[in-house]
C-alpha positions, 0 to 999 in steps of 0.5 A: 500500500502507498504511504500517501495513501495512508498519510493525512494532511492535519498538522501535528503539534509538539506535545508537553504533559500537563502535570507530572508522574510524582503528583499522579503516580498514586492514582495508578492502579499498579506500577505494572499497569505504566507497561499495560497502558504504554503498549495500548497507547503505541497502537492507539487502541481506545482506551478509557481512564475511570476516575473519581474526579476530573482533574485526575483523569484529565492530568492522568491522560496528558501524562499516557500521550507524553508516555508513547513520544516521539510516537503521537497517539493517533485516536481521538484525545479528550481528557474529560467528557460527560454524558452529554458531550458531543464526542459521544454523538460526533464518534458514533456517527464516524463509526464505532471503531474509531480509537480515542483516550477518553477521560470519564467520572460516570460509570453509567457513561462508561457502560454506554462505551461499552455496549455501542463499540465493536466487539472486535476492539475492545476498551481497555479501561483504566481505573484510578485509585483514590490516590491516598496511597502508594500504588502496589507494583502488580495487582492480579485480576481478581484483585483488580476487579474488586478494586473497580467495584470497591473504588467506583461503585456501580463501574462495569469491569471488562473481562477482556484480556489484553495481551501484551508483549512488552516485558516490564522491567522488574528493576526499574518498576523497584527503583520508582517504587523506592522513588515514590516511598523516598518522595524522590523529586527526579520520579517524573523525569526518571519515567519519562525518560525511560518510556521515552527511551523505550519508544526510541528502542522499539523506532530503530528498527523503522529508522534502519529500514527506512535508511535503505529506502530514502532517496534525496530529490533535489528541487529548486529551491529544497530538496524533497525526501521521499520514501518507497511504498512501505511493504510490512513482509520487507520490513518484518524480514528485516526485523528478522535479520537485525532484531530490536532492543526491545525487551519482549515476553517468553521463555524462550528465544523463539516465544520472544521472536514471536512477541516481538513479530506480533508487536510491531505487526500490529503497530504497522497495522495501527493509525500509530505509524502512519502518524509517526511516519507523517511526523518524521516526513514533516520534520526531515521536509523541513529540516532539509528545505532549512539546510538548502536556504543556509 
């Protein structure tokens, strides 16, 4: 398929969170949900955060759409809608498999998600704690099911199983749960930099492959960069060939081989690339036209 035919045309903006992780971070469910939502957020998959109030939710989300940079989530973002709202007539009316982050208070809003999306795409609901205290560092399924009920009464639970692929780094998870018994102050950098570095990690592999693609025609007055047809059998051969640093799950090497294939094919699939990939067309676009003029 041709990237222009994938690529859209809306400007994409910088991005900065409007709170930090020391001030939110007591609202996560557990440390390990930080992998759980990063991976739903690198392929934009619809995600809801259930919270007591709004400015937790809202805080809560524009930390997850500054977890994933460089990579932009590509659904639709609204940090705290009500029933009334007119992103739930407008979404419904584009279709009901259209991804987006919502931040919500209401469960009854929530079960109203729910029963008009696609059973295909499931949400994956993210229910804050009440942020009395520190968050634990697992939870299992059962537990968080009772955290649900007990925390926001009347919230309907999913039961549907994400799985993941991405293997939570059990020395970092123990190093920020230190840093938020210790009140350390460098907690929100330390997390932004580690999924900022975790994002970097899981592009190389794009950046490699692209650098075999690129060609540079030369215009007057700039110069245009231009990729071929993107062909996801070409890059996952190349993935195959050259690996990636991203620590993926199994027991075995060829179980990680596996995760890892079914991650990045499903980022291929995902609106998560195109976007990316219009970003970086958009900045080596002017990147080479300032080179040119200098």
């Amino acid at each position: 398929m041709a990237i222009s035919e994938k690529l859209s045309t809306s400007p994409i903006y910088a991005y900065q969170p409007v709170t930090s992780w020391d001030k939110i971070i007591h609202y996560m469910p557990s440390l390990w949900d930080l992998y759980k939502v990063f991976e739903r957020m690198l392929l934009s998959e619809s995600v809801v955060v259930l919270a007591r109030n709004p400015q937790a939710c809202s805080e809560v989300i524009s930390a997850l759409v500054d977890l994933i940079r460089p990579i932009p989530y590509a659904g639709d973002c609204r940090p705290y809608v009500i029933m009334q709202s007119e992103f739930l007539a407008s979404n419904f009316d584009q279709g009901p498999n259209r991804n987006f982050i919502v931040g919500i208070t209401n469960p009854f809003l929530l079960k109203r998600l729910m029963a008009q999306l696609d059973e295909s795409k499931p949400l994956y609901v993210l229910y804050l704690r009440d942020g009395q205290s520190p968050p634990p560092l697992k939870v299992d399924k059962h537990r968080r099911q009772s955290h649900a009920s007990s925390e926001l009464p009347g919230s309907p639970v999913p039961y549907t199983h994400f799985k993941s692929f991405i293997r939570p780094d059990h020395t970092f998870l123990s190093s920020i749960d230190m840093m938020i018994a210790n009140r350390d102050p460098s907690l929100s950098p330390t997390i932004r930099r580690h999924f900022s570095l975790l994002a970097a990690q899981f592009l190389a592999p794009f950046i490699r492959y692209f650098a075999t693609l690129m060609s540079t025609v030369v215009t007057s007055p700039g110069g245009n960069l231009n990729y071929h047809n993107f062909s996801e059998s070409d890059f996952m051969k190349n993935l195959a060939q050259h690996g990636s640093s991203v620590p993926c799950k199994g027991n075995s090497a060829l179980a990680r081989h596996k995760s890892r294939d079914a991650l990045y094919s499903a980022f291929c699939r995902s609106p998560s690339f195109y976007s990316w990939l219009e970003m970086k067309l958009s900045l080596e676009k002017e990147a080479s036209a300032g080179l040119f003029r200098s």
